[in-house]
C-alpha positions, 0 to 999 in steps of 0.5 A: 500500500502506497504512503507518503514518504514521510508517514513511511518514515514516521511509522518504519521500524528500524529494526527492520532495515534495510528495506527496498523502496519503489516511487509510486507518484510525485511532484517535480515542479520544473521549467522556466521562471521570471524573476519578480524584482526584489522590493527591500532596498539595499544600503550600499555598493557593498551589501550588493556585492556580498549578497548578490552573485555578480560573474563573468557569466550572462547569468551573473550581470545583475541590474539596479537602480538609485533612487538619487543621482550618483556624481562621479568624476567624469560621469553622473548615473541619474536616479532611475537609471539602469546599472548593470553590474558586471565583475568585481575587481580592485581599483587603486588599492579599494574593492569596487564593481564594474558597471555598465549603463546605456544611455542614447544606445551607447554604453558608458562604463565605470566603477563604483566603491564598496563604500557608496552608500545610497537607496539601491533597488533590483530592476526588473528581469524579462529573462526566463531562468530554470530553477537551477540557474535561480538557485545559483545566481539569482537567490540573493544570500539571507533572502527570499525569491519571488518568481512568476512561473512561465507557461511556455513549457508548463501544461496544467493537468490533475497532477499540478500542484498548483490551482488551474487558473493560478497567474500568481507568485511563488516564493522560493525558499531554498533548501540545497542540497551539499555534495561532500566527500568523506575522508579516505572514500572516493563515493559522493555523498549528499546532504540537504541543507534542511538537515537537523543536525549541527557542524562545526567548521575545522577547515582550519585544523584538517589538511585539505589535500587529504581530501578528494576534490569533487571538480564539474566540467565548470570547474575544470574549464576554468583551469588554464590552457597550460594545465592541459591535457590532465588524467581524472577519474570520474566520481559521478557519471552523466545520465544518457545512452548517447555516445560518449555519455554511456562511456563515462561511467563512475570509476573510469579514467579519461584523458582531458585533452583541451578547453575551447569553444565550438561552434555548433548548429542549432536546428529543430524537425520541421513537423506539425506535432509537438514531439519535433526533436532538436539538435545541436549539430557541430561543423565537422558532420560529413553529411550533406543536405539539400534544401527545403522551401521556406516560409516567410511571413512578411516582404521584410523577412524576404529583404532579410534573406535575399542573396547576391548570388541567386534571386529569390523566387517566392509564390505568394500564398496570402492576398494583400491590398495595397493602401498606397497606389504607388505599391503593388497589391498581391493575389494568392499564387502570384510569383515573384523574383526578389530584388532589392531593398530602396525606398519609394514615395508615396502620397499618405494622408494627402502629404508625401512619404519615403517609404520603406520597401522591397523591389521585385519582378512579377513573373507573368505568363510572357514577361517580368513587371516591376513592382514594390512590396511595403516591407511592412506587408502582412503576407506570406510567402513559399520560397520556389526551389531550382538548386539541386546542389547537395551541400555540407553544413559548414557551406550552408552557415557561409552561403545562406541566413538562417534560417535555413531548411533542408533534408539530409540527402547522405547521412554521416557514415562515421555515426553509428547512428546518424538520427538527422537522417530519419527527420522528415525535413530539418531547419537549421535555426542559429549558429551557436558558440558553446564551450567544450572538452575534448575527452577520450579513454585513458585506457584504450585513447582510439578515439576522442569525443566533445563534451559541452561543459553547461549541459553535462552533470558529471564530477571528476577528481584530477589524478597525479598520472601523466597523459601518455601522449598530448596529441588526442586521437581522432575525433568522432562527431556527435548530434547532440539532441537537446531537450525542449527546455534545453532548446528555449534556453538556448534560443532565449539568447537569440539575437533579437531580429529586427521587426518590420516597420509598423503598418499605417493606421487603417481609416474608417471606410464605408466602401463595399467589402474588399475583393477577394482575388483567387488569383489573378495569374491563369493556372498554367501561368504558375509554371513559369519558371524565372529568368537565368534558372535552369529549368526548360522555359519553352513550355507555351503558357495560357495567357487567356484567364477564365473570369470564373476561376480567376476572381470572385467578386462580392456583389453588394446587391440586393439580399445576395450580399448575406448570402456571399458575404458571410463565406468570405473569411472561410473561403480565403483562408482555406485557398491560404491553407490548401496552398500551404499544405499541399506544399508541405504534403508535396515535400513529404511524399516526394522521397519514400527510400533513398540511397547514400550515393550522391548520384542517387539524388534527384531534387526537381522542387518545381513540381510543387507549382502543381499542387498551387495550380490543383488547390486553387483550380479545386477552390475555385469551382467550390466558389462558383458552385456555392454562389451559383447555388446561392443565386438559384435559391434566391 
């Protein structure tokens, strides 16, 4: 019969020890926390650096503020304004912090005295943290912390702890948990800082060194290049089935050969459910991927990824209506070949406005038309494939901006077990500079493995035995699949993209409702390909339209305006939908079984075009058949 832990232990006779225990149920409360600023002030430059944890680390660079001006030699920090603080150091024989503040977009640094005095309060803190990285920077000593519990990764289910529609605070109240090591014994031993017992510091009377010294992958990217490469036996070994983590268990030996930073991929499975994996890809993996069509939401983001060396050719799959007659209004399946970036003139409100915008060419059926898109235009857009180039990663990262989609088209054959290659597409979302060990077998150094140093639980203690040979065996890559809370806070410190500029306000208007243009190109017209590709542009194209299939108009008479009107918004966004799917459908069943020879590939993306044309000619006869039933029941 199951009990609660502690009734368990209120009621267990000791003479019946040892007994074997199974977990039955439990609360593990995780994943993102926003931190409430602190609102006790703090007397002085002193009480904050002794209660506060200020480091080199991103963690480490807290905020406050003064409620007076602060006078200094050259400089005056004004009351309210944001002080970061960002390492601790001494100057001219006295313990001060160095700071930063950032005034007009230009930073401003300087030093402030322990002894300055004043009213400090903490500002507040947008960034998310987990619990562990609150518990070792952002609990301020002989204080409380007050969070607000983030529901980016959190679900609400019978088995919360908290109220169902909770949108409170939570105080945390530590209790930490010490990780010792016994005299003359190599185990781990742990102990909860709520234990009801006392002790008594003799640090003092006890030679430490006859101690073992318990070191994470922290403390030992923290030694200098020149103790390198260093011999240590692992105390307490990761958790993981993923080479090399099921090699590095408790017991062994291992080489340490160097620190350094490494440049990783990130990259997310491009799937429509919630269990896509995530991946952090290093630049030595052999494997080559061919590309994927993108998505973009806006011209902007079009500005953003166009490239010298190629046009951009997009379909549109979203209808926007110019608020300027100078700028083009865009149809669904109208096809474009991206430009440049410029600005242009347009008249707005009766006064004339440079505008931000981007410079394209419309392919229609026999020719190319100049036109401008807003960059603020609300649309969207599916990138048109003519490259069937396979590439490395290291030639994606130089050529393109990420993001990027691709598909593995030949796995790493130096993997066992490469898990890219069973990704049904792959986008590759941000290059990532991490901080890495290079490790091998101290027994059997065949080869060498990187491991990230911030996302490996794992003690070792130094041993005095010398490394055979410096130079490490060949190394071996590894795809480290992270979580999903791992992934947000890897991507929290995304440099944020710049957003579009904002849309102009919409006037009031009583015109009749807007038409809704499904689209203006003939269904062939859509198999145009671009000028300077290579793909076969001899194919005769229809350049007479069919009114019907063309647009459908919103007629504003009589009792006929209920009748169509009240579809509208469904008919759209199912043409938006159909394209958008039949594109996603039409990459998924494009390659059922591949073959790892290079010369095995095929990648003719032009094939999509057709599913534009089917979806649209599809819709277009259900418009005509409900209005045409719409009038006959009038």
């Amino acid at each position: 019969m199951a009990s609660t832990l502690q009734k368990f232990i209120h009621s267990l006779d000791l003479k019946a020890l040892p007994r074997v225990l199974q977990i039955q149920s439990g609360i593990y409360c995780q994943g993102l926390y926003k931190v409430v600023a602190d609102k006790t002030p703090y007397a002085s430059i002193e009480e904050i650096a002794r209660k506060v944890s200020i480091g080199t680390t991103r963690f480490g660079h807290p905020s406050f503020y003064s409620t007076e001006d602060i006078k200094l030699e050259n400089f005056t920090i004004k009351h309210d304004e944001q002080i970061t603080f960002n390492s601790v150091g001494e100057v001219h024989g006295m313990m001060a912090v160095n700071c930063v503040v950032v005034r007009n977009n230009h930073s401003h640094s300087f030093t402030l005295p322990f002894s300055q005095e004043g009213e400090f309060y903490e500002c507040e803190d947008d960034q998310m943290y987990t619990l562990k990285e609150i518990a070792e920077w952002k609990m301020p000593k002989g204080r409380n912390r007050i969070v607000k519990l983030s529901n980016t990764l959190h679900t609400w289910d019978s088995s919360s702890p908290l109220p169902e529609n909770f949108d409170g605070c939570l105080i945390l109240m530590p209790v930490y948990e010490v990780q010792a090591v016994m005299k003359f014994r190599k185990d781990i031993i742990h102990i909860l800082s709520d234990l009801d017992v006392e002790v008594k510091d003799v640090t003092d009377h006890y030679d430490i060194s006859s101690f073992l010294q318990p070191l994470s992958l922290e403390d030992i990217f923290e030694r200098t290049s020149k103790e390198f490469p260093m011999v240590a036996e692992i105390m307490e070994g990761p958790s993981g089935n993923q080479k090399p983590y099921n090699l590095l268990s408790t017991g062994k030996e291992i080489v340490i050969y160097k620190k350094y930073q490494a440049a990783r991929v990130l990259a997310s499975e491009m799937r429509s459910d919630s269990s896509k994996g995530h991946y952090l890809i290093p630049m030595s993996y052999k494997g080559k991927f061919k590309r994927r069509p993108r998505e973009f939401p806006t011209a902007y983001d079009l500005g953003i990824v166009r490239n010298e060396k190629e046009h951009l050719h997009v379909v549109a799959t979203k209808a926007f209506t110019s608020p300027h007659k100078e700028l083009f209004s865009v149809s669904v399946g109208d096809q474009f070949l991206v430009q440049q970036c410029q600005t242009s003139e347009v008249l707005y409100e009766g006064r004339k406005k440079l505008i931000d915008v981007l410079a394209c060419e419309q392919i229609l059926s026999d020719s190319y038309k100049k036109v401008l898109l807003p960059m603020y235009m609300e649309g969207g857009f599916v990138e048109v494939i003519h490259d069937k180039k396979q590439y490395h990663l290291s030639e994606i990262c130089k050529e393109f901006h990420l993001p990027f989609n691709v598909k593995v088209s030949v796995r790493d054959l130096s993997i066992e077990k490469d898990v890219l290659a069973a990704a049904p597409g792959l986008q590759f979302e941000e290059e990532i500079t991490d901080s890495y060990l290079l490790i091998s077998s101290a027994s059997s150094p065949v080869e060498s493995w990187e491991i990230p140093v911030y996302r490996l639980n794992m003690l070792v203690h130094l041993l005095s035995k010398g490394v055979q040979t410096v130079a490490p065996p060949v190394t071996r890559t590894t795809v480290e699949e992270v979580s999903e809370e791992e992934y947000y806070m890897l991507r929290r410190y995304e440099n944020l993209t710049l957003r579009p500029p904002p849309r102009p306000p919409k006037k009031p208007t009583t015109a009749p409702p807007p038409t809704l243009a499904v689209p203006k190109q003939g269904a062939s017209d859509v198999l145009q390909a671009p000028k300077n590709f290579y793909v076969d542009t001899t194919k005769k194209l229809c350049s007479d339209r069919d009114p019907a299939v063309l647009e459908l108009q919103v007629s504003c008479q009589n009792d006929l305006v209920h009748c169509e009107n009240e579809d509208m918004t469904g008919k759209a966004t199912l043409v938006e939908t159909t394209v958008t799917k039949g594109l996603a459908r039409n990459y998924e069943e494009e390659e059922e079984e591949e073959e790892e020879e290079e010369h095995d590939y095929s990648y003719i993306d032009e094939n999509i075009i057709e599913n534009i044309r089917k979806a649209f000619h599809g819709t277009s006869i259900r418009n005509e058949h409900t209005l045409s039933k719409g009038r006959r029941d009038i």
